[in-house]
N, C-alpha and C positions, 0 to 999 in steps of 0.2 A: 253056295250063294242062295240067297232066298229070292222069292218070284214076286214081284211088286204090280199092281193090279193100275191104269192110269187110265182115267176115263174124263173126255173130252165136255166141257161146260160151254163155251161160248163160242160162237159159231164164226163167221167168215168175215162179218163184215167190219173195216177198219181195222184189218189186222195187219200190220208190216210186212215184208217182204221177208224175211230174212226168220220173223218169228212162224213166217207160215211154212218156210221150208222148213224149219225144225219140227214140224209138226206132220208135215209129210215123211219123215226120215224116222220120226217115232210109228209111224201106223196110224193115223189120226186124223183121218181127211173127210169129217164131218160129225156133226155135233152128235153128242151121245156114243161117240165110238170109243170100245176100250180097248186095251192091248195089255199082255201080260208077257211083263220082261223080267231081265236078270238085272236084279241090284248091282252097279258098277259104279264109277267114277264118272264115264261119258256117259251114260243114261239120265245120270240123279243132275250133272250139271246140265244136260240137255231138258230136263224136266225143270228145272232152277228156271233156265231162261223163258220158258214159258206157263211159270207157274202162274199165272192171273187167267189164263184161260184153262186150266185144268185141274182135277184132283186126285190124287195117289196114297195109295198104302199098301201095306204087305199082305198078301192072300194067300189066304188059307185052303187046307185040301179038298174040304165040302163044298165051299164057295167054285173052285177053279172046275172038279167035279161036275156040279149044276150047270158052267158056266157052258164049259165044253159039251155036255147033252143038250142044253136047250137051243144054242148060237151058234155052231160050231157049221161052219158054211166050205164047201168041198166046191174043187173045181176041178177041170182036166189042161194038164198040159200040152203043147204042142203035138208031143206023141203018144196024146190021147189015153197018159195015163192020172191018175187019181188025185188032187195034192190037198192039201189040207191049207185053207187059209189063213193068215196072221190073225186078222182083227175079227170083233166083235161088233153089229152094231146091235143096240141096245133101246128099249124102249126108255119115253122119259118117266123120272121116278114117280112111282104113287106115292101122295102127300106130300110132292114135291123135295125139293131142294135142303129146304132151308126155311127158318122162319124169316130171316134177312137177305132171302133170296141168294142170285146166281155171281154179283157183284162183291162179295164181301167175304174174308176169308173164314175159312171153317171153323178155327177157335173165336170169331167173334160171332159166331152165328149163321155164317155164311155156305158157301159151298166148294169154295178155291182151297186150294193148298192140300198142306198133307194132311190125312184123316186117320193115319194109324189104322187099327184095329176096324174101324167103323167102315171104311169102304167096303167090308165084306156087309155090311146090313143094307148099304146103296146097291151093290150089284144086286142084291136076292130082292129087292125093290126095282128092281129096272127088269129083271125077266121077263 
């Protein structure tokens, strides 16, 4: 399966109940956070239902590489040993978003939805 890259655009306020739990159960619990998962069925539909507040695509090995040396946040568990974090948080991008900003989907200019290939030029912009 390949590893799909989903980084958080629009932040808390006004968001539903039910869209915000979907987005605590992705890793996603504040703006600019990314997470990298496995392409499935309940991921891509769970990304479905919250696509106006996020963007996604398939990441590549450089990208995931740089992602995990520059972000890559460790903590300790209960007994005190070592564990490696899910999420990412990420700075916001240089040059921004988008020329149609953070509202608008990414094929019309915007920054929402699926970005294909390109999310790998937004992450190496958000480091």
């Amino acid at each position: 399966m390949e590893k799909i890259a989903v980084i958080r655009i629009a932040g808390q306020i006004r968001i539903r109940k039910d869209m915000l739990h979907t987005l605590q159960v992705l890793g996603l619990s504040r703006k600019n956070a990314c997470v990298i998962l496995q392409r499935d069925i309940s991921v891509m539909g769970m990304i479905q239902k919250v696509k106006d507040m996020v963007t996604w695509g398939p990441l590549d090995g450089e990208t995931e590489k740089l992602l995990i040396e520059k972000r890559q946040k460790k903590g300790l568990d209960r007994q005190g040993k070592e564990i490696i974090k899910k999420g990412y948080n990420l700075h916001p991008p240089r040059k921004g978003y988008g020329r149609k900003g953070t509202k608008r989907a990414f094929v019309e200019g915007g920054a929402l939805g699926d970005r294909g290939e390109a999310v790998n030029d937004l992450i190496r912009r958000m480091l």
